[in-house]
C-alpha positions, -999 to 999 in steps of 0.1 A, spaced: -409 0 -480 -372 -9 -491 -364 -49 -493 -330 -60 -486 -312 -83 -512 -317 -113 -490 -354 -111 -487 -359 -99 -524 -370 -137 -534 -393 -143 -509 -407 -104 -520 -411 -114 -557 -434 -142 -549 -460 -123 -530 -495 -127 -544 -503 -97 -560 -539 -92 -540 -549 -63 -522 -569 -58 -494 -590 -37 -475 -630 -28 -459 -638 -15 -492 -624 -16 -532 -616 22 -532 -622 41 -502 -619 76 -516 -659 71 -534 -668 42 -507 -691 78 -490 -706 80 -521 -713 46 -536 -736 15 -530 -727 -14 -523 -735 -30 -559 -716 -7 -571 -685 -11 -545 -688 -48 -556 -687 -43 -593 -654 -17 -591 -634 -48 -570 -603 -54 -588 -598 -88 -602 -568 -85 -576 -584 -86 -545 -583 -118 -523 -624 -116 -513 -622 -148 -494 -602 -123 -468 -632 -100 -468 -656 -128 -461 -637 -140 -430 -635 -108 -416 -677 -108 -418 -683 -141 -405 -658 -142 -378 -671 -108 -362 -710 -122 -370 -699 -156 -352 -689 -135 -322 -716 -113 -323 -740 -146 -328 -720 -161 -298 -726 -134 -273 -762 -134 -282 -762 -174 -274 -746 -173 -242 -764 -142 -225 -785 -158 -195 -806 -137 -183 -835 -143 -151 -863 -128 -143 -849 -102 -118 -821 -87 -142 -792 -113 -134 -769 -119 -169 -756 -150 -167 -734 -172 -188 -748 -203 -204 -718 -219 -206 -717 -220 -168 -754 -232 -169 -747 -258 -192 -709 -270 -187 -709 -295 -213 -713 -268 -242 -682 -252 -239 -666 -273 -259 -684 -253 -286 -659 -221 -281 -633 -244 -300 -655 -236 -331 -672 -206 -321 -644 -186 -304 -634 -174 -338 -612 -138 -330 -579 -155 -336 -595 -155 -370 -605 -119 -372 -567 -109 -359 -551 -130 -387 -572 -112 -416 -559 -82 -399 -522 -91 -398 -525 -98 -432 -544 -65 -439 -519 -46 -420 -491 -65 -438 -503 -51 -477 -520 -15 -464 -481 -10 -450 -463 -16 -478 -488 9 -504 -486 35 -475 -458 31 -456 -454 63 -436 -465 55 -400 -488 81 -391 -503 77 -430 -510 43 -423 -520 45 -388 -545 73 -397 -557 53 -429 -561 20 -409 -577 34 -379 -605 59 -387 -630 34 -393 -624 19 -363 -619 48 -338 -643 71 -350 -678 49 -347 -659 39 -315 -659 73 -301 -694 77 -309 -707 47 -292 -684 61 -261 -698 94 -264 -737 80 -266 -732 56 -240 -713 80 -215 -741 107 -217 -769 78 -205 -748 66 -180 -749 99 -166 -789 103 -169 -795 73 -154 -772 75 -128 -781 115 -118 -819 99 -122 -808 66 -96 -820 42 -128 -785 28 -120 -798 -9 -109 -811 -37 -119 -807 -45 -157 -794 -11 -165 -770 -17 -141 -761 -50 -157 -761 -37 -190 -739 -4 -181 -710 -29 -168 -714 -49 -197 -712 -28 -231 -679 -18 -227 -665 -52 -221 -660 -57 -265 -637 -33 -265 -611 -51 -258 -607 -59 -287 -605 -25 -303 -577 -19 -280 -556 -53 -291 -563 -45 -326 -548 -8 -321 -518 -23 -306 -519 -43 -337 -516 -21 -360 -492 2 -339 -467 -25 -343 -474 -33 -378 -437 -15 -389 -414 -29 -366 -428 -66 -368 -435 -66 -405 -400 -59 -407 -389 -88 -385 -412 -110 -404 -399 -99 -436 -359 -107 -424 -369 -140 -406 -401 -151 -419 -415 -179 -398 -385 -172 -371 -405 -142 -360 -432 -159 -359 -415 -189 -335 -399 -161 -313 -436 -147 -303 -443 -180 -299 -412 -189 -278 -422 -158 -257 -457 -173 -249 -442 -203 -237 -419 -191 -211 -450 -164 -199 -472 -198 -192 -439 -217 -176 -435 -185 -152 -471 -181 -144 -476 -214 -136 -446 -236 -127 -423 -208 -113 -456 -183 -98 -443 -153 -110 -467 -121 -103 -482 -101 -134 -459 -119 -158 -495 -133 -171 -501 -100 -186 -475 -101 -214 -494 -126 -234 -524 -102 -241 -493 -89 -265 -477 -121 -276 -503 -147 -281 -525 -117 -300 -500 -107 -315 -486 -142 -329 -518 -151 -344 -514 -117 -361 -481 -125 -376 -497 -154 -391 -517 -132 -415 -481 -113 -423 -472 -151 -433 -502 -155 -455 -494 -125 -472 -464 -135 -484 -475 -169 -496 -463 -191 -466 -486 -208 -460 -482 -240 -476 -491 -267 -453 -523 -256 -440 -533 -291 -427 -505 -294 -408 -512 -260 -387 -545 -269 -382 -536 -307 -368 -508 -290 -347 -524 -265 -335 -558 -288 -324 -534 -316 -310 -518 -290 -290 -545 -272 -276 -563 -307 -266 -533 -318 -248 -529 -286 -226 -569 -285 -217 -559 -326 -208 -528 -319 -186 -524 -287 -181 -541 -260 -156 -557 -247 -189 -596 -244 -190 -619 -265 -215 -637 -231 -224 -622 -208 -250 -638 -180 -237 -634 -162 -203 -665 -178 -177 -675 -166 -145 -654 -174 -115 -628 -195 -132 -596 -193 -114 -577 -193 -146 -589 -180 -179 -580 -186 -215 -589 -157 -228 -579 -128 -197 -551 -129 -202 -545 -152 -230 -528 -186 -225 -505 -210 -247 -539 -231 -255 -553 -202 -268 -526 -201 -290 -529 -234 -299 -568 -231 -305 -561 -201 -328 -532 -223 -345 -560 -248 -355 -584 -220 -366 -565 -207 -391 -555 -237 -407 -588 -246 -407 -600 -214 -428 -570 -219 -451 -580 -256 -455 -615 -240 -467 -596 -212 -487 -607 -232 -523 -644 -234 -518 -644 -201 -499 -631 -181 -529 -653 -200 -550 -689 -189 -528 -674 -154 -529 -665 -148 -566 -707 -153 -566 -718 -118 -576 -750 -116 -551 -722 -134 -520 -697 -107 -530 -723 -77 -526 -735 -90 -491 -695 -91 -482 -692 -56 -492 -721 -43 -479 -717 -61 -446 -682 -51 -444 -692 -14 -445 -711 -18 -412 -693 -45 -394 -677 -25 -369 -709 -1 -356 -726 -36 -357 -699 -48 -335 -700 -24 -312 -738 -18 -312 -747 -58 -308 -747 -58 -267 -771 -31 -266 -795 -47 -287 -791 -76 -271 -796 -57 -236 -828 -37 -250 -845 -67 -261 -841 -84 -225 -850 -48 -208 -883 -45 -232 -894 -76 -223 -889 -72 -184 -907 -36 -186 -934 -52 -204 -937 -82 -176 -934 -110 -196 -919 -140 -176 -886 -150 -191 -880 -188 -188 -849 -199 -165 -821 -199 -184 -812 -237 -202 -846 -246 -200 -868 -262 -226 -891 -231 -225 -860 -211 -226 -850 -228 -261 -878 -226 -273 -882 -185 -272 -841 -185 -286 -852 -179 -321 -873 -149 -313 -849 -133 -291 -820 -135 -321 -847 -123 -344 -850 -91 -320 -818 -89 -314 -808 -87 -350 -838 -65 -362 -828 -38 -331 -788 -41 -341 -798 -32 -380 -819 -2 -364 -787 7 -339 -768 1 -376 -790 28 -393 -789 51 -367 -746 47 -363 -732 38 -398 -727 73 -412 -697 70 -389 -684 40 -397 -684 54 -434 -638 64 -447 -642 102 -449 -631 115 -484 -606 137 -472 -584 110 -457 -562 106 -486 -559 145 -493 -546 144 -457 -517 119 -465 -485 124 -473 -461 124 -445 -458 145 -409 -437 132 -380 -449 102 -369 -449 108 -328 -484 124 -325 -499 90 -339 -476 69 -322 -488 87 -287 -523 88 -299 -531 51 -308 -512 44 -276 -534 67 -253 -563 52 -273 -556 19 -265 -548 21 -231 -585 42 -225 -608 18 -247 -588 -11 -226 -595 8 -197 -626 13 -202 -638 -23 -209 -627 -34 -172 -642 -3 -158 -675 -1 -174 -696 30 -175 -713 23 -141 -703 43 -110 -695 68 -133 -699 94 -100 -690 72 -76 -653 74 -95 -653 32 -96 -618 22 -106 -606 -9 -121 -568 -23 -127 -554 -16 -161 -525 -43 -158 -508 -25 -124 -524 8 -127 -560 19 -112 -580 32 -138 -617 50 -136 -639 54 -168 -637 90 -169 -598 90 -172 -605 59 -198 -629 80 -219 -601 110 -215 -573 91 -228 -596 75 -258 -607 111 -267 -573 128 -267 -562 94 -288 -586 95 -313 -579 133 -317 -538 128 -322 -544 100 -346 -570 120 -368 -550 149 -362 -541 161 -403 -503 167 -412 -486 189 -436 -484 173 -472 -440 171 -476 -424 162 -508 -408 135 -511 
């Protein structure tokens, strides 16, 4: 990407690091991960590889924590059981994290690949294609059951609830979609793009709730995302350089909107709230995420330190070959453990009870044992395909532009819809449009297909 004379300062003092899933993804298919770990470049920044692992295995440990289920199949929240722990998602809630890694992924994977459907289709394979098969596997037993009327009780449940992660694969699409243009603005303006994301989270908030205005809540899913995004553009670049003073900020803020504002003390969305930090995001959110990535950068020197450890660089690399199936295979798990115990009558404790604290260790312990047998099952398709830099080298962009579009608007879809009432055609409110999961699953497919879709090699 060309740099303009006025920004060629702040260009020269980028850190030369790269960054990625894996060291070299054209023999990532065919190596271990000892031997991934040993061809890292003395270049990489690994302390960006090990937040990317232990912010997605504090969500996934998270999730796990808060699922409260009975005896007859209910899932519950343990947050709403036990109010006073919520002030645990100021730590825990840890995705601002993961989308800050990614801006500043986003930021160097642009700038070595800079054709948009190159980067798009290098950025996104290993996240749309285990996506698709999770989809794909998921779709085909929620028809079974549902032609077989298995449709209630826990199955039910669990149905409604796989989907509801994906989310997150549809704000990180839209994340790297608008990699280009807002690199670009960060790159002219630096931390004024930044403040101007920030600026437009503000005024959302001040129209939702001084002035009342209808659906204007929904922008924020784009700006507050996508500011803590631009973050990881920042740290890119080097600019960065007060750390503490983002963190305090950003903390100090956050507690005074919970204190005075309509804001909620929970980070994360809980049952029946009227308003929600999370759906759609809020200015504390913002703030919150602020104060976590301070936080992380505070702990950048002893972080780099634990990861230039040989054996803690291998476990980065080999969990961040299987992150994403992990991801998206962690609910079911957590599902199938509740649903084996219930078919094999064994009396689950009432949620937030001593007994019910007790058994906690055992269930993460089966939990994590079925995930790593979901893992061994899924991974293959988590794994870069060889044949995705042979495919590089130009093609018009507008097929991947329509494609990652399409694709986020069906796995978005699809988390509010859920895979129950598949025949029923149950419909759920994509922003102002109704939405049912086979038209979500339609629109992921046909997304997924554009953005793998290869391109003629032009010269230069």
């Amino acid at each position: 990407m060309g740099i303009s004379s006025r920004d060629s300062s702040r260009a020269g003092s980028r850190p030369a690091t790269r960054v990625g899933t894996r060291p070299d993804v054209r023999v990532a298919g065919r190596l271990g991960a000892r031997e991934l770990a040993e061809a890292t470049p003395a270049t990489r920044d690994r302390y960006v590889d090990l937040l990317r692992v232990a912010s997605l295995a504090v969500v996934v440990l998270g999730h796990w924590l808060m699922a409260a289920v009975t005896a007859d199949g209910r899932v519950g929240n343990l947050l709403a059981v036990v109010p006073g722990l919520q002030i645990l998602t100021w730590a825990l809630q840890v995705m601002p994290v993961f989308f800050f890694v990614g801006g500043f992924s986003h930021a160097l994977a642009h700038r070595s690949r800079p054709g948009y459907a190159d980067f798009l289709r290098a950025r996104l394979q290993r996240l749309l294609r285990p996506t698709m098969v999770f989809i794909g596997v998921w779709g085909a037993l929620a028809l079974a059951v549902q032609l077989l009327g298995a449709d209630g009780g826990l199955t039910g449940v669990a149905l409604r609830l796989v989907t509801q992660p994906l989310w997150f694969i549809g704000i990180y699409l839209a994340m790297a979609a608008l990699t280009p243009p807002l690199l670009r603005l960060h790159e002219r303006y630096g931390w004024g793009a930044f403040a101007a994301l920030v600026a437009g989270a503000v005024a959302v908030d001040a129209l939702r709730f001084a002035a009342g205005v209808p659906y204007v809540e929904f922008l924020n899913f784009a700006l507050v995302w996508l500011a803590v995004h631009q973050l990881g553009y920042l740290r890119a670049d080097g600019m960065i350089r007060r750390p503490a003073l983002l963190a305090a900020g950003g903390l100090l803020g956050a507690a005074a909107l919970v204190a005075l504002g309509p804001y909620p003390l929970s980070m994360v969305g809980m049952p029946g709230e009227k308003v929600s930090n999370m759906a759609p995001p809020t200015l504390a959110l913002l703030c919150h995420g602020l104060w976590l990535v301070g936080a992380v950068e505070l702990l950048k020197g002893p972080g780099t330190r634990l990861v230039a450890r040989a054996r803690v660089w291998r476990a980065v690399v080999a969990a961040n070959g299987i992150a994403m199936t992990a991801f998206l295979w962690h609910l079911t798990a957590m599902l199938g453990v509740y649903g084996a115990l219930l078919a094999a009558g064994v009396p689950l404790p009432e949620p937030a009870t001593a007994a019910w604290w007790a058994w906690l260790p055992a269930r993460l312990l089966a939990a994590a044992a079925l995930t790593a047998l979901l893992v061994a099952l899924f991974r293959r398709f988590e794994a870069p395909s060889p044949s995705t830099a042979r495919r590089a080298g130009g093609g018009s962009g507008l097929p991947a532009a329509l494609g990652i579009t399409l694709a986020l608007l069906g796995v978005l879809g699809l988390s509010m819809t859920g895979l129950g009432g598949l025949l029923e055609g149950h419909t759920a409110t994509l922003i102002a449009v109704r939405i049912t999961a086979p038209v979500a699953v339609a629109m992921t497919l046909v997304g997924w297909l554009l953005v793998e879709r290869p391109t003629s090699r032009r010269s230069g």
